[in-house]
C-alpha positions as CSV (number, residue, x, y, z in Angstrom):
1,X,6.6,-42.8,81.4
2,X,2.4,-42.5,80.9
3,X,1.1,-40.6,78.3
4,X,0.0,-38.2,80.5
5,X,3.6,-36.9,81.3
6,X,4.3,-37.3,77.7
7,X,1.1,-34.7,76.9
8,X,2.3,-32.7,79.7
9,X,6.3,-32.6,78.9
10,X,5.4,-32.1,74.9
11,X,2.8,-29.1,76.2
12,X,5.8,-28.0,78.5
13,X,8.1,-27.7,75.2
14,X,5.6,-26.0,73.0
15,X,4.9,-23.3,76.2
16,X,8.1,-22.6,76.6
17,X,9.4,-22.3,72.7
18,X,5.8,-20.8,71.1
19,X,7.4,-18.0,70.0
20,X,10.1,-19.9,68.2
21,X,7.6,-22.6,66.6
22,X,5.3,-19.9,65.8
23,X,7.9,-18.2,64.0
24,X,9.0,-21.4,61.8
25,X,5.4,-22.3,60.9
26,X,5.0,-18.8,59.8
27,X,8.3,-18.7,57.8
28,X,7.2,-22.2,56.5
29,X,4.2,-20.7,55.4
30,X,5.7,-17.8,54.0
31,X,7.8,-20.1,51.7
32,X,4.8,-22.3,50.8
33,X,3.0,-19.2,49.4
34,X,5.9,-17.6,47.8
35,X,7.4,-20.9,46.3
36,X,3.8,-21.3,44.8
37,X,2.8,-17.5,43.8
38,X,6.4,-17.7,42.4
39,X,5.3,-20.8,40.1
40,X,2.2,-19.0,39.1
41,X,4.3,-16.4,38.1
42,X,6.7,-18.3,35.9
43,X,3.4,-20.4,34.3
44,X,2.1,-17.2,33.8
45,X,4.9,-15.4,32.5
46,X,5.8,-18.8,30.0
47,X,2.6,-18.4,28.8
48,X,2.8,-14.6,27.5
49,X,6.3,-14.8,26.9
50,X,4.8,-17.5,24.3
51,X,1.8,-15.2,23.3
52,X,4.0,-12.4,22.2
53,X,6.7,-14.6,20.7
54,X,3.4,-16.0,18.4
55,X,2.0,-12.6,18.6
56,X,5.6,-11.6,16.7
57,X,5.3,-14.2,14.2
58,X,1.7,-13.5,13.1
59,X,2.9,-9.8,13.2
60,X,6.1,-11.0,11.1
61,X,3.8,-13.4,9.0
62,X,1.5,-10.9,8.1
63,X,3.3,-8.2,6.9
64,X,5.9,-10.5,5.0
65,X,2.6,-11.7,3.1
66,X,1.4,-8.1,2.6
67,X,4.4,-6.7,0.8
68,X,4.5,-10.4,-1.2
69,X,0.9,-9.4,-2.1
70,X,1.9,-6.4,-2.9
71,X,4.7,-7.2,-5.3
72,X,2.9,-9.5,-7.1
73,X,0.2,-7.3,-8.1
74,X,2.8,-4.9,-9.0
75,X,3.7,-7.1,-11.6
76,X,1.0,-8.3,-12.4
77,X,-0.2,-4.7,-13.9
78,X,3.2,-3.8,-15.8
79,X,1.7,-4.8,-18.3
80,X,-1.6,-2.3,-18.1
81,X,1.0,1.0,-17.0
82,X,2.5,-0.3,-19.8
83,X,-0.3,0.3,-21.8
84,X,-1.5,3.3,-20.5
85,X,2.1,5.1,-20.7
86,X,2.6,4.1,-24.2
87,X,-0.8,5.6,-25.0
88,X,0.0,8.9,-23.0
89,X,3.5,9.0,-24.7
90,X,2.8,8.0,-28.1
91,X,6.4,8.0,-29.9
92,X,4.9,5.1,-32.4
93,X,2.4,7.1,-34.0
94,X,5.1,9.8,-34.8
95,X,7.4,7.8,-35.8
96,X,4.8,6.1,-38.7
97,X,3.6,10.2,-39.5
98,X,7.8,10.8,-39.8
99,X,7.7,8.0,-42.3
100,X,5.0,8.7,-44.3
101,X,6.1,12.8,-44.0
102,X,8.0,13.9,-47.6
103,X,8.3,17.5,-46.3
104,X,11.7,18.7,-44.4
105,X,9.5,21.4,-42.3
106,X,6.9,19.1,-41.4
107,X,8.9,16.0,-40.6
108,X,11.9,18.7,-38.1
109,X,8.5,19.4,-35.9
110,X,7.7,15.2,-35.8
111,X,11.3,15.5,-34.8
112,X,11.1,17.9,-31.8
113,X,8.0,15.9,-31.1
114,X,9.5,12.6,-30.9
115,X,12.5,14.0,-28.9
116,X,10.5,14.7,-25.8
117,X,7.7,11.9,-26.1
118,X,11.0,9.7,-26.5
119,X,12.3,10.4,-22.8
120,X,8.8,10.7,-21.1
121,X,8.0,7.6,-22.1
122,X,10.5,5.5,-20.1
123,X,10.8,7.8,-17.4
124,X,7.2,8.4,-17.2
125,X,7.6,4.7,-16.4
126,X,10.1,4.5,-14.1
127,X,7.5,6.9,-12.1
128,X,4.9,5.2,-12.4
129,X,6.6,1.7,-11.0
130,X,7.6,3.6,-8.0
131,X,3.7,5.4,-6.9
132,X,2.4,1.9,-7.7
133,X,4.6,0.2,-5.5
134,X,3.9,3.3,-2.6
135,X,0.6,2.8,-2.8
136,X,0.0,-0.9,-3.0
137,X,2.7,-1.5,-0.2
138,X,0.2,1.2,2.0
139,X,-2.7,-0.7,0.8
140,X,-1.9,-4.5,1.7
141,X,-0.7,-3.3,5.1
142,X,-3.4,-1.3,6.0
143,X,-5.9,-4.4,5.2
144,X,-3.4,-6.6,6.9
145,X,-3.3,-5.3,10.1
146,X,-7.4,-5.0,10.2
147,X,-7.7,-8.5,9.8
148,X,-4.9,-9.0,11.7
149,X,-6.1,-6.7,15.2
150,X,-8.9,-8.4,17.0
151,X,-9.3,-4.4,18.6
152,X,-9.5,-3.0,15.9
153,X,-12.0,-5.8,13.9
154,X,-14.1,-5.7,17.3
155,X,-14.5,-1.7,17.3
156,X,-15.6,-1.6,13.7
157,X,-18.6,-2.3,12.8
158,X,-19.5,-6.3,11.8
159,X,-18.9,-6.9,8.0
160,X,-16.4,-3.8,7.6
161,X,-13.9,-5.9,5.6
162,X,-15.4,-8.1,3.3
163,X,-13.5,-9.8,0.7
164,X,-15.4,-7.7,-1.3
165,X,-14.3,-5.1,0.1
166,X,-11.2,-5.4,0.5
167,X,-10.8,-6.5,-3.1
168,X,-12.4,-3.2,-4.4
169,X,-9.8,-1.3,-2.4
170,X,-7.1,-2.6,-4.0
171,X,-8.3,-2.3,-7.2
172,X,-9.0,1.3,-7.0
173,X,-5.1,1.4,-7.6
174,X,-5.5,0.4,-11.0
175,X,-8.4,2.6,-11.4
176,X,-7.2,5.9,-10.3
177,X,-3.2,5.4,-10.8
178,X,-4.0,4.7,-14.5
179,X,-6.8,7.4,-15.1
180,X,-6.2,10.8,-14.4
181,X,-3.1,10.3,-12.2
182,X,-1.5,9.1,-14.6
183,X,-2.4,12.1,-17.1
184,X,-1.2,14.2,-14.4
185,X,2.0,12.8,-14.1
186,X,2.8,12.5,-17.8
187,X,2.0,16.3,-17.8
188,X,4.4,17.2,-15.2
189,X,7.2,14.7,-16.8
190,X,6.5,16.0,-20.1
191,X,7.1,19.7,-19.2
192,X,10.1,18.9,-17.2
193,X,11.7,17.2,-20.5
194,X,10.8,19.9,-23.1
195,X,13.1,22.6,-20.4
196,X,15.7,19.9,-20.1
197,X,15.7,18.0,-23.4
198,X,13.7,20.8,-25.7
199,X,16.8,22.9,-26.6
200,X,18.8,19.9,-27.9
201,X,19.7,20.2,-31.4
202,X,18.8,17.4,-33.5
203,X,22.1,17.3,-35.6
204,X,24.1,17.4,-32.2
205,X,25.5,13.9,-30.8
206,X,24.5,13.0,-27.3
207,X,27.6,11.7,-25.4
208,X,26.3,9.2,-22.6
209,X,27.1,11.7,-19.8
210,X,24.9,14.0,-22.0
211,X,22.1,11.2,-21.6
212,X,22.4,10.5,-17.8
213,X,23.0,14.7,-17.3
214,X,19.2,15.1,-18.9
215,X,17.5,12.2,-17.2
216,X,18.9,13.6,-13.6
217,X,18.3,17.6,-14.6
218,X,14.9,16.1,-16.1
219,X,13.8,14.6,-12.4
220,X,15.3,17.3,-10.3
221,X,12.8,19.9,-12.4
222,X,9.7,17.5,-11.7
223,X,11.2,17.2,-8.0
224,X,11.4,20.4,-7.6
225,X,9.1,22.3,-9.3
226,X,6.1,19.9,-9.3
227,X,7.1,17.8,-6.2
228,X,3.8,19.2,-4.5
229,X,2.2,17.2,-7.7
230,X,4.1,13.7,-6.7
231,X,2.6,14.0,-3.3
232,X,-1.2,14.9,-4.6
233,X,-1.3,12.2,-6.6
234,X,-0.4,10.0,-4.0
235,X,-3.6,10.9,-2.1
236,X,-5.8,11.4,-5.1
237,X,-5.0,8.2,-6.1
238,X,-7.0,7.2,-2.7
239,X,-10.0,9.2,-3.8
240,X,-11.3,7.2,-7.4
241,X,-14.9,8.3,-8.8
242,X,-15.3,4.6,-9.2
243,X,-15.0,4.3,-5.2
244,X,-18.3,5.7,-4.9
245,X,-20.0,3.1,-6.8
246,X,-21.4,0.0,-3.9
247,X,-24.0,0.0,-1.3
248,X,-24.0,2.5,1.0
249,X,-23.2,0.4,4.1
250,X,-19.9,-0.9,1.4
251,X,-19.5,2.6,0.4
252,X,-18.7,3.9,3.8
253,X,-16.5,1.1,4.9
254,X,-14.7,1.7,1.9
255,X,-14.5,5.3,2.5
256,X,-12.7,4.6,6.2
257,X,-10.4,2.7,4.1
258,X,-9.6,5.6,1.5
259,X,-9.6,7.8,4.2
260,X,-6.4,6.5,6.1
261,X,-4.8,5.3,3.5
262,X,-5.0,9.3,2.3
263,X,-3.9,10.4,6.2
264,X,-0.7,8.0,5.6
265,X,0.3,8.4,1.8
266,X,-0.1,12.6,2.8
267,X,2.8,12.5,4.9
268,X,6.5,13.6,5.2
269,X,7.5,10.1,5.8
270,X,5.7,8.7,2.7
271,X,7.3,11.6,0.8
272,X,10.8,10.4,1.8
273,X,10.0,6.7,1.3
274,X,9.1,7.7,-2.3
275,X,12.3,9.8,-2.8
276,X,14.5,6.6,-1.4
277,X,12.0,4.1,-4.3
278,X,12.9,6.9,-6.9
279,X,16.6,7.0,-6.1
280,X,16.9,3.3,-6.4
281,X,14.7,2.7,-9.5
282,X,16.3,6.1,-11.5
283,X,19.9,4.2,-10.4
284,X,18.6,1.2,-12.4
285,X,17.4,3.1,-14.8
286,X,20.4,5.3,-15.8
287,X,22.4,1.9,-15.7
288,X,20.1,0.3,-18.4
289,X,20.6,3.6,-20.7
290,X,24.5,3.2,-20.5
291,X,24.0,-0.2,-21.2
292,X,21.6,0.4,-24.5
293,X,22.6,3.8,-26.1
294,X,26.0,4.0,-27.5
295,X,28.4,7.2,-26.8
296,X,28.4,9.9,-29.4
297,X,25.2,8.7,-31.0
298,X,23.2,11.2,-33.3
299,X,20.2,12.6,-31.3
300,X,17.7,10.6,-34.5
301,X,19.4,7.5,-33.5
302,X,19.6,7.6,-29.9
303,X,16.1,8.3,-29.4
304,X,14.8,4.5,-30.4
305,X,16.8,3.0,-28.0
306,X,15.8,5.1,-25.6
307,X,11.4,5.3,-25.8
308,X,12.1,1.5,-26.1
309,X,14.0,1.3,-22.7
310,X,9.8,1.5,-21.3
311,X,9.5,-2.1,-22.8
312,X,12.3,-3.1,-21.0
313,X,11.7,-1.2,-17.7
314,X,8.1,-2.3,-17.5
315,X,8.8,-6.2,-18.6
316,X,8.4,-9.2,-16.5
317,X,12.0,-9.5,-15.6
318,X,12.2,-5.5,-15.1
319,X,15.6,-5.0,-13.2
320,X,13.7,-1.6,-12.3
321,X,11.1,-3.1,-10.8
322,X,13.1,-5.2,-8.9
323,X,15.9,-2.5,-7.7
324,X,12.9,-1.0,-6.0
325,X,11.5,-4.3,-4.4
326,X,14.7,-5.1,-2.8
327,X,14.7,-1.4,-0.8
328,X,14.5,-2.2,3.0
329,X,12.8,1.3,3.3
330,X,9.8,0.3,1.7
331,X,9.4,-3.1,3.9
332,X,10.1,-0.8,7.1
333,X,7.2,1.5,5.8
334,X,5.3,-1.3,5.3
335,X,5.7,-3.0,8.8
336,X,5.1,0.8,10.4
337,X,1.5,1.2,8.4
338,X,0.8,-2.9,9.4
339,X,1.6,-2.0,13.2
340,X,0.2,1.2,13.5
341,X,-1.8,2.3,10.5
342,X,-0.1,5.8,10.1
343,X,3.6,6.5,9.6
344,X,4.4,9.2,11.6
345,X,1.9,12.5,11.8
């Protein structure tokens, strides 16, 4: 057979079955581009599944190190609340006037004195553990997810969150917390124990029920009654003269700062995170009092033992300070303000 009735027999088959081979080229086609969109698509999808998994652990990273951060500072400034509570609640200097006192009528008012400042002392402490932690937990998280969010660093302005910056911010905790927040919340405690604590008689012995029944009657009145105060000095706490001092370009960066961190800390869901940090740290704290103050003590004797549960509740090993630390609550508020930047509306 020539090749010419090879051409024409080979042209005969491909006339008579176009349809056919036109249909398998097409369907061969067909698989070509899906097998190889269909390999773009798995390269593509590896690739973000990869992006958010490393996305996740940056995100899980980051706000790990932000409440470490913040619990280390924490610490770190016992030893300042410390100083400032003991000034505010000053049981030492009455107790050196009650020893230096000869007269009975004098020395029954150091008493009544010493019987309040005695209780606000510690729990004035206790309180002051659990803002501090709120508000350094809200102010690690908000910095982290700045420098974490390349949106959010690329639609501020260049230079927003220098270290100095941020540094400033963090110390206006320490600023504010310990100025006039903290007169403020010695105020309310203080008024809450004369109610609960005032008409105790000072011959009368203080069973430890007794003890536990005034510390819990003592927080429900500044709960209750002043729980408007709790919350404004939260966000007063974000609003320190001593913010105002910087260049202005410094200044205003710092006052976006402030400004959210006031938006988040004023909010129902900070308020609850609070109550949950004061439930745990006043369950800590009631178990150290049981632990320290024997039953049926005389009120003169009890009340040593229990100003000098602040030393205690504000030391390095403070089982206060870490009852509140281990609350899953707070991390949860802290990964919501690291994501998002406001907890809830």
């Amino acid at each position: 057979m020539g090749l010419s009735s090879v051409a024409s027999s080979t042209f005969g088959f491909i006339k008579r079955h176009r349809i056919k081979i036109a249909i398998a080229v097409g369907g061969a086609t067909c698989l070509y581009v899906y097998y190889s969109l269909r390999q773009k698509y798995l390269t593509i999808t590896r690739a973000l599944e990869e992006e958010r998994e490393s996305g996740a652990n940056r995100l899980q990273d980051g706000f790990t190190a932000s409440l470490k951060h913040a619990h280390e500072l924490l610490r770190k400034m016992l030893p300042e609340v410390r100083e400032v509570v003991f000034k505010l609640a000053d049981s030492d200097s009455l107790v050196r006037e009650l020893q230096t006192t000869p007269v009975w009528e004098h020395k029954k008012d150091l008493w009544e004195r010493l019987k309040v400042v005695s209780f606000v002392r510690p729990i004035a402490s206790v309180y002051a553990i659990c803002l501090l932690e709120l508000v350094l937990v809200t102010k690690f998280n908000l910095v982290g997810r700045y420098m974490s969010s390349e949106k959010s660093m690329s639609e501020l302005p260049s230079g927003f969150l220098t270290k100095q910056t941020q540094h400033k911010f963090v110390e206006l905790a320490r600023v504010s917390l310990f100025g006039s927040c903290m007169e403020v919340l010695v105020r309310v405690i203080q008024q809450a124990v004369v109610e609960v604590v005032g008409p105790m008689q000072l011959d009368s012995r203080l069973t430890c029920a007794d003890l536990v029944m005034a510390v819990i009657n003592i927080r429900k009145k500044v709960e209750s009654t002043s729980k408007a105060a709790l919350r404004e000095i939260l966000v007063e706490s974000c609003f320190s003269p001593a913010a105002n001092d910087g260049r202005d370009e410094e200044l205003e960066n710092l006052t976006t700062l402030l400004q959210e961190e006031a938006d988040i800390l004023d909010n129902d869901d900070a308020a609850t995170v609070l109550g949950v940090i004061l439930d745990r740290a006043f369950e800590s704290f009631e178990k150290l009092l049981l632990a320290n103050v024997l039953d049926q003590v005389p009120i003169p004797k009890a009340l040593p033992k229990i100003s000098n549960l602040s030393i205690t509740v504000l030391g390095s090993d403070s089982p206060v300070v870490s009852a509140v630390e281990k609350e899953a609550l707070v991390a949860q508020f802290g990964v919501v303000v690291y994501v998002s930047g406001a907890a809830g509306g």
